[in-house]
C-alpha positions in Angstrom: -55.6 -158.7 -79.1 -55.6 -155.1 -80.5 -56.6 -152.0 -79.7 -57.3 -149.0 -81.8 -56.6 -145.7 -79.8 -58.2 -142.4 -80.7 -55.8 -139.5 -79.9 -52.2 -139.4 -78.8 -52.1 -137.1 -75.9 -50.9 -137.7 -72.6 -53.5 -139.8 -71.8 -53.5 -142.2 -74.9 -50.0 -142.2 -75.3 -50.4 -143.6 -71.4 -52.4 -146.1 -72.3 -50.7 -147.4 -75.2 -47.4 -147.7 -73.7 -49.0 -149.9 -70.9 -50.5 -151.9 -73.4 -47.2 -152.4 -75.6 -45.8 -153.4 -72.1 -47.8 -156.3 -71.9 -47.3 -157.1 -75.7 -50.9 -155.9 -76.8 -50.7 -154.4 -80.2 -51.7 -150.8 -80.8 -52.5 -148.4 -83.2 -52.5 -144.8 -82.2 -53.9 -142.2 -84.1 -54.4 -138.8 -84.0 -55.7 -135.9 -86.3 -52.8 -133.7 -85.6 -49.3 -134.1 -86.8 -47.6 -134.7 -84.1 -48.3 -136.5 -80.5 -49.0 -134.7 -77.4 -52.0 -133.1 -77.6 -52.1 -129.9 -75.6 -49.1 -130.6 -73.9 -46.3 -130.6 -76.8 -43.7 -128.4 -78.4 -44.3 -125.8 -81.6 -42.5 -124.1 -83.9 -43.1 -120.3 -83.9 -41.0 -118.5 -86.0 -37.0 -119.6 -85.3 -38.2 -120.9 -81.7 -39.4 -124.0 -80.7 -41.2 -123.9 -77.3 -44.4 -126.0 -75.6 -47.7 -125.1 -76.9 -48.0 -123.9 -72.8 -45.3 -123.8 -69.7 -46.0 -126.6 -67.5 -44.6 -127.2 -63.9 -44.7 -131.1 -62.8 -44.5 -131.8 -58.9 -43.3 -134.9 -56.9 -47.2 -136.3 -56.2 -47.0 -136.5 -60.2 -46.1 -140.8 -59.8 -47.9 -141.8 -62.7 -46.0 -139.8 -64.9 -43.1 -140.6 -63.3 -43.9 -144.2 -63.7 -43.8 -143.9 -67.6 -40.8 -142.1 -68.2 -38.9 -144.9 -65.7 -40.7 -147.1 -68.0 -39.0 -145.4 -71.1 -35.6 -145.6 -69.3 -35.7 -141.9 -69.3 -33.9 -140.7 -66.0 -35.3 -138.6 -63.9 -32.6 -136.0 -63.2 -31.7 -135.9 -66.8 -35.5 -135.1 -67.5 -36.4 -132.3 -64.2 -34.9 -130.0 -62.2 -35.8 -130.9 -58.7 -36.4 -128.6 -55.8 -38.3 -128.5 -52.6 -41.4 -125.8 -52.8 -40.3 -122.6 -52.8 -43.1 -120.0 -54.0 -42.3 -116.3 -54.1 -45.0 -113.9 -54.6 -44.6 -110.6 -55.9 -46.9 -107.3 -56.5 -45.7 -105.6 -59.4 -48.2 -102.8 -58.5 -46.5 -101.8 -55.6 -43.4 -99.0 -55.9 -41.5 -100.9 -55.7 -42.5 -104.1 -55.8 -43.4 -106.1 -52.6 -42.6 -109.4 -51.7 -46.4 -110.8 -51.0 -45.6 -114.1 -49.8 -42.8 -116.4 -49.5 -43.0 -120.1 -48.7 -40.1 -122.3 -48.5 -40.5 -126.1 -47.0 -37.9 -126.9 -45.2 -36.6 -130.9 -45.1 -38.9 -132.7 -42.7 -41.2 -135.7 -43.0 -44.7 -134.7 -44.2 -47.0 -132.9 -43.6 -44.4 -131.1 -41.2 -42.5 -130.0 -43.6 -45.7 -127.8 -44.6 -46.5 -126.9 -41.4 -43.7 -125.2 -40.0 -43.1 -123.4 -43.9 -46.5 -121.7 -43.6 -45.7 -120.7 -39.6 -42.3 -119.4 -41.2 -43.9 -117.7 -44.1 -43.1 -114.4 -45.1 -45.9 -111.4 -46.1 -48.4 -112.1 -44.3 -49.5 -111.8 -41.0 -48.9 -114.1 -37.7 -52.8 -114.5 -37.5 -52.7 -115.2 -41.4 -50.1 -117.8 -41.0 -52.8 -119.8 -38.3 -55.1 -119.4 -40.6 -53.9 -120.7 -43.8 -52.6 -123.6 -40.7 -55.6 -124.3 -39.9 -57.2 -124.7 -43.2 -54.4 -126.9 -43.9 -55.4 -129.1 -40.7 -59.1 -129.5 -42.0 -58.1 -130.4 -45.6 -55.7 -132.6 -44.5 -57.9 -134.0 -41.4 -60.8 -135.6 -43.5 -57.8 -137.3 -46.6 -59.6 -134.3 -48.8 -62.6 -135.3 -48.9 -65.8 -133.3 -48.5 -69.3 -134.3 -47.4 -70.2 -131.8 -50.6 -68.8 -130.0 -53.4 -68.8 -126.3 -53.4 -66.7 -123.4 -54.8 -63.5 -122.8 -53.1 -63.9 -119.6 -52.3 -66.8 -120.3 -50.0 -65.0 -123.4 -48.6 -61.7 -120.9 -47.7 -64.2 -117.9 -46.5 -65.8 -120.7 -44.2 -62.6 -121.4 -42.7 -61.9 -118.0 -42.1 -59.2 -117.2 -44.6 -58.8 -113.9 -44.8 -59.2 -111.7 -48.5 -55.5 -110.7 -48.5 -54.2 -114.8 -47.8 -57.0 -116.0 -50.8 -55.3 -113.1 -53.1 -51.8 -114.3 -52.2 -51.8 -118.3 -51.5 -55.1 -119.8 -52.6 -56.1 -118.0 -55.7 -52.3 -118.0 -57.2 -51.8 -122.3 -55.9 -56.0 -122.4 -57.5 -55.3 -121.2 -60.5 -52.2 -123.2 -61.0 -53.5 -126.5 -60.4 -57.2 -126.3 -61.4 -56.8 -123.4 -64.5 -60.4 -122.5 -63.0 -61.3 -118.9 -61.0 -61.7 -119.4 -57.3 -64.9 -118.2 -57.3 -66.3 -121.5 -59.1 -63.4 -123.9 -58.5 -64.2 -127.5 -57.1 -63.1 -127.0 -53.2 -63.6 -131.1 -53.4 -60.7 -131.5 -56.6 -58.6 -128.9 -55.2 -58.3 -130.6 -51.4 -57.7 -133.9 -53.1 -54.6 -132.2 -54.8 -53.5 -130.6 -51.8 -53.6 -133.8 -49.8 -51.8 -135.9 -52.4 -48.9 -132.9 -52.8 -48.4 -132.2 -48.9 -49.4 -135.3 -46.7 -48.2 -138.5 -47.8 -44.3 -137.3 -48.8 -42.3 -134.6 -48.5 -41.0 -134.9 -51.9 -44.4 -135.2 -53.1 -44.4 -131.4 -52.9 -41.0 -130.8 -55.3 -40.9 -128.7 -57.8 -40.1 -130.4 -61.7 -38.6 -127.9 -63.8 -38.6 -130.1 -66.9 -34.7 -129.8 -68.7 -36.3 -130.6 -72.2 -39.1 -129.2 -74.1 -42.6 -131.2 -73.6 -42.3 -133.5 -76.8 -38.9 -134.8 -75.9 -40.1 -135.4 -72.3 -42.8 -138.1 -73.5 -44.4 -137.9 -76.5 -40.8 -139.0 -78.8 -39.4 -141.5 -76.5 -43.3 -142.9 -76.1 -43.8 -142.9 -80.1 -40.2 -144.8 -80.4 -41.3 -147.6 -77.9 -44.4 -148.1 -79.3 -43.2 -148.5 -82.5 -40.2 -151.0 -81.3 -42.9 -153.4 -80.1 -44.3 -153.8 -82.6 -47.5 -151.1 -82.5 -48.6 -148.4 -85.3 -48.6 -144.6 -84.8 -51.1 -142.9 -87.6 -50.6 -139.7 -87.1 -52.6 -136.9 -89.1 -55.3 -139.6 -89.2 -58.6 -138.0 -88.6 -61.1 -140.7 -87.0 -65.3 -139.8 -88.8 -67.1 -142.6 -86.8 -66.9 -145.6 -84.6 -68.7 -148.1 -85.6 -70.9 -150.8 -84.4 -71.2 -154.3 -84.3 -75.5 -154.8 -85.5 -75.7 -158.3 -83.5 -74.2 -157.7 -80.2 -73.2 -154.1 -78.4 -69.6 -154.2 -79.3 -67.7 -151.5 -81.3 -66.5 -153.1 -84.3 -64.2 -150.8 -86.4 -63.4 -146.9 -86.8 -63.5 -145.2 -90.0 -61.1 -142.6 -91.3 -61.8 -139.1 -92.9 -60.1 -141.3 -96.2 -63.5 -143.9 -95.9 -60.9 -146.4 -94.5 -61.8 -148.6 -91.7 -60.3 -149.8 -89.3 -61.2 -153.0 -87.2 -60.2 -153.4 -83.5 -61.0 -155.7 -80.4 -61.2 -152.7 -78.1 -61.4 -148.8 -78.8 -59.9 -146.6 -76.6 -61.1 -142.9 -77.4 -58.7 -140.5 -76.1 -59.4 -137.2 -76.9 -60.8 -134.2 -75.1 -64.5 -134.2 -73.9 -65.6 -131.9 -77.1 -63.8 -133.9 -79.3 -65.3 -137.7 -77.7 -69.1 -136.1 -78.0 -68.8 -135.8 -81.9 -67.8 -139.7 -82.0 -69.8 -140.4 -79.1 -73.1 -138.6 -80.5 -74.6 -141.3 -82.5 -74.4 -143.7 -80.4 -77.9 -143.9 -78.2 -77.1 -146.5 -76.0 -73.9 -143.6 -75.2 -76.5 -140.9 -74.7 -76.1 -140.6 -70.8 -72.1 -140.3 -71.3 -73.0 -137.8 -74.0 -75.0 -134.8 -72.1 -72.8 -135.1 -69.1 -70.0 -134.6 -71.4 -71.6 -131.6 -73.3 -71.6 -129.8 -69.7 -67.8 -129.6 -69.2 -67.0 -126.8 -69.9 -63.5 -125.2 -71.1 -61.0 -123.1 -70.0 -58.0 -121.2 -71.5 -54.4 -120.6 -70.7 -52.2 -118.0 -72.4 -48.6 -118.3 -72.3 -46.8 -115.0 -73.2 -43.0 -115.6 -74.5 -40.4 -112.9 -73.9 -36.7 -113.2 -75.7 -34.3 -111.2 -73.9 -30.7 -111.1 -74.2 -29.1 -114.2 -73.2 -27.5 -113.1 -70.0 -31.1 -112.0 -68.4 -31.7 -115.1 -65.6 -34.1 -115.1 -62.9 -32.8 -115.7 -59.5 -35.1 -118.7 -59.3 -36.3 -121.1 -62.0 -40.4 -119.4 -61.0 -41.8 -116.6 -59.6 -45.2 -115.6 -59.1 -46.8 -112.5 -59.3 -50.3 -111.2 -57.8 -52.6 -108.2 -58.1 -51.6 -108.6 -62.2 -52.1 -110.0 -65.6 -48.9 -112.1 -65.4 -49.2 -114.7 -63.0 -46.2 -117.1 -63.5 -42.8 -116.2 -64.8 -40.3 -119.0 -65.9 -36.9 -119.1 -66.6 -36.6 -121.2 -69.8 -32.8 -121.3 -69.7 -33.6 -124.6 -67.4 -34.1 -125.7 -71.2 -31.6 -124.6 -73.1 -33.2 -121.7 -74.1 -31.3 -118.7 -72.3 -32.9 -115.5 -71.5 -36.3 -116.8 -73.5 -39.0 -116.3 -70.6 -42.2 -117.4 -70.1 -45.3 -115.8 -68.6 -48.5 -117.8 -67.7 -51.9 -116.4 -67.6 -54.5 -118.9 -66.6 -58.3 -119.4 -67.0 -60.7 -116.3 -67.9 -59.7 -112.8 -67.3 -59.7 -108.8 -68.6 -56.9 -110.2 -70.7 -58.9 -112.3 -72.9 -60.1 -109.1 -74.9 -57.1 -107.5 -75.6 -55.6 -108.1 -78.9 -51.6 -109.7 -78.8 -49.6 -106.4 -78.8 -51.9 -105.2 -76.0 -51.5 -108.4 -74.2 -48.1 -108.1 -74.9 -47.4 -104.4 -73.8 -49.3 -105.0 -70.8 -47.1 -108.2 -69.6 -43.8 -106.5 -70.4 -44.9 -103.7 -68.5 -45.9 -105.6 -65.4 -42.1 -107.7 -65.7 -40.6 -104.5 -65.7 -41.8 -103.3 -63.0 -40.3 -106.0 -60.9 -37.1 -106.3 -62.8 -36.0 -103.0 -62.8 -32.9 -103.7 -64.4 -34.1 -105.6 -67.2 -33.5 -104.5 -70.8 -36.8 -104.3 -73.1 -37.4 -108.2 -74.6 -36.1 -108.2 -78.2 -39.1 -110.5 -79.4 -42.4 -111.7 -78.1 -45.2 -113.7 -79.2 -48.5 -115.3 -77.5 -49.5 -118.5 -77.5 -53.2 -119.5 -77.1 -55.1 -122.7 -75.5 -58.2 -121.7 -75.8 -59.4 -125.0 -74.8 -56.2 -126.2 -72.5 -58.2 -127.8 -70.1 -61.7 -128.3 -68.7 -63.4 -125.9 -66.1 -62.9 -127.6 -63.1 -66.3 -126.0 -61.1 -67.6 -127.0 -58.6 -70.1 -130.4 -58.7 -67.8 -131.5 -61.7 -66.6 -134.7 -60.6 -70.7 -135.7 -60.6 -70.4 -135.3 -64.6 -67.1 -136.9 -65.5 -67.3 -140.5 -66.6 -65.6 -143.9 -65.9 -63.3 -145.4 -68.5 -65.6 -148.1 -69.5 -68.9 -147.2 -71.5 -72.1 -149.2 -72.2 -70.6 -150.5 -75.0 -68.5 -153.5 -74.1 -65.1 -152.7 -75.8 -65.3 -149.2 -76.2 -63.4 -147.1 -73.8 -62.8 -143.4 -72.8 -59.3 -142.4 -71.2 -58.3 -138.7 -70.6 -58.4 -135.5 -67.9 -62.0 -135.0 -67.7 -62.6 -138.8 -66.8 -63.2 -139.9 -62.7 -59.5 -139.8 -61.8 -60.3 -137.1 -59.3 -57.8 -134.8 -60.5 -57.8 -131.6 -62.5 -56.9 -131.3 -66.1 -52.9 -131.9 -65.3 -50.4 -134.2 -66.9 -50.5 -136.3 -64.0 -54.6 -136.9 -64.0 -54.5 -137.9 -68.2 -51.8 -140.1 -67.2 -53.6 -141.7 -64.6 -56.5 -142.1 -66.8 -54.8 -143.6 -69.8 -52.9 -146.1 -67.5 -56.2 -147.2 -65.9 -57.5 -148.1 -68.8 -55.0 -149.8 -70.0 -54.9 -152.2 -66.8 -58.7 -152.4 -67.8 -58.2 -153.8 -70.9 -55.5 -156.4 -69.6 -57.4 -157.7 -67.0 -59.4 -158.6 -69.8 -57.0 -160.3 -71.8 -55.9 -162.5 -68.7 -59.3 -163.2 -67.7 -59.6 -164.3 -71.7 -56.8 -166.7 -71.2 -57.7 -168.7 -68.1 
């Protein structure tokens, strides 16, 4: 057997490793240069940092599952630490400590409970609300009879404006890179009940040690390679083409008019880019106009070099009331005093060109590290597409892996894993249709 995957994200690179595991060949192939998709490293200028800061938790098993796969160990790959979140307001003089949350070591969801009874920066009454919503979410496994924006779901159980500003919006944002306003309550409780119910150290913190493309994306290309598959990269896929006598896909061609026959296709790119292949197809019309309705949403991730003795006390911080909503310390990867600031989904910031954007964030770090020198460098980087809007009624438009046409697959974020665009949900995606496609080949073989 061998299958032809489109795109060497997270989610195809998933999918071919489990493949290679049970010695099906592969060829991966991408239009970009290198693997990873929107989760890899870049060169800007003399630095080399991920195209966006990412934060991994414990509830991320899939993911976990393929770097044990890669022999890659875990403590050499993450720092791990129980959830801590500290919450400042940089508009206050000084700065306020808005919330902080640390989970102390208890079996879940215990260890939740008593952290949001013990949290600090909000009120008692707060703290048995935020409890309580906890209790409902976790009461019905995060499921909801309907979908509905998050903010109506947390106003419905009574969470007050100042605990949605402070917990909810910041953890929202985070997880679902969608405003709370039009966020999927339904994806968002499924996350919550996967991080906080099942283990406690489902709800770790990974601070990863290396840059995104060492994490997965070399040691993933090296094993495919060593059994035996072929990585294409810079190989821009024009059409996938059919079979006329039966409703199989036959072969892909190339931008260079090659083709390329397969048994199965697995198309693993974001939705935008799977509608341009997709689009001719009529049988694939259905998949199609759901797939035009996902809509995107950006992340900017604003990188400020100071000297190399500037550390945060803590490897994250959050801020509210701001611009800036995340600050790392990348000295966790070898990069000391290099921060860097996350600003997620849609915002005021979107109009302002980079040295306003800039000026604005290094204002608003300032403000809370008083001591700070001014950054000797920064730069912007942009996903204006990082990952799809995750409103609510969007699990009613993602699709399955298999499509109407037999052999012809579709693995990646926006597919029914009920996750949000994360790491963890292309994983899961890729590695489901993978076992797909195996199942297959032992059925083929009985």
């Amino acid at each position: 057997m061998h299958v032809a995957i489109i795109g060497a994200g997270w989610a195809g690179l998933a999918a071919a490793l489990e493949l290679s595991r049970h010695n099906i060949k592969v060829t991966l192939l991408d239009s970009a240069k290198q693997a990873g998709g929107r989760a890899r490293t870049i060169q800007y200028g003399k630095h080399q940092v991920d195209n966006g800061q990412h934060l991994l938790i414990g509830a991320y098993h899939n993911v976990l599952h393929l770097l044990e796969m890669l022999d890659i160990n875990e403590a050499d790959a993450f720092l791990r630490q129980p959830l801590t979140l500290d919450m400042l307001n940089p508009q206050n003089t000084p700065p306020h400590l808005a919330l902080q949350i640390n989970a102390p070591a208890l079996p879940a969801p215990f260890h939740l409970l008593i952290a949001l009874l013990k949290a600090k920066g909000i009120t008692l009454q707060e703290r048995w609300q935020a409890l309580k919503a906890c209790l409902a979410i976790t009461k019905n496994k995060g499921q909801l009879k309907s979908d509905v924006a998050l903010f109506d779901y947390l106003k419905k159980h009574h969470q007050s404006t100042r605990l949605i500003s402070y917990l909810w919006e910041p953890l929202c944002l985070a997880t679902l890179n969608t405003p709370i306003s039009q966020a999927s309550a339904q994806v968002f409780c499924r996350v919550i009940t996967d991080t906080f119910v099942r283990r406690r150290y489902d709800s770790d913190l990974l601070f990863p040690r290396t840059d995104l493309s060492a994490l997965l994306p070399s040691p993933a290309l090296a094993y495919i390679k060593q059994q035996g598959g072929t990585v294409r990269l810079g190989e821009r896929v024009t059409h996938i083409h059919n079979n006329d006598s039966d409703s199989n896909a036959a072969s892909i061609k190339l931008s260079d008019e090659e083709t390329l026959s397969a048994d199965h296709i697995v198309l693993a790119t974001s939705a935008p880019a799977a509608v341009r292949l997709l689009t001719d197809h009529a049988q694939l019309s259905s998949i199609t106009r759901e797939l035009e309705q996902i809509k995107s949403s950006p992340i900017y991730t604003v990188y400020l070099q100071y000297p190399e003795n500037i550390r945060l006390d803590k490897p994250m911080i959050g801020l509210v009331d701001s611009t800036s909503q995340w600050l790392f310390d990348r000295s966790i990867t070898g990069q000391a005093g290099l921060m860097a600031v996350v600003i997620s989904s849609e915002g005021p910031h979107i109009k302002l060109d980079n040295k306003q954007l800039i000026e604005n964030i290094i204002h608003e770090v300032a403000s809370i590290k008083t001591d700070w020198p001014r950054p000797v460098e920064a730069f912007v980087i942009k996903e204006k597409r990082a990952t799809f809007l995750c409103e609510a009624g969007i699990n009613d438009l993602r699709p399955g892996n298999q499509t109407t046409i037999n052999n012809l697959w579709l693995a990646g974020d926006y597919t029914d894993t009920g996750y949000p665009a994360t790491l963890e949900g292309a994983v899961r995606s890729g590695l489901s249709c993978a076992r797909s496609i195996i199942a297959i080949k032992a059925n083929l073989h009985k």
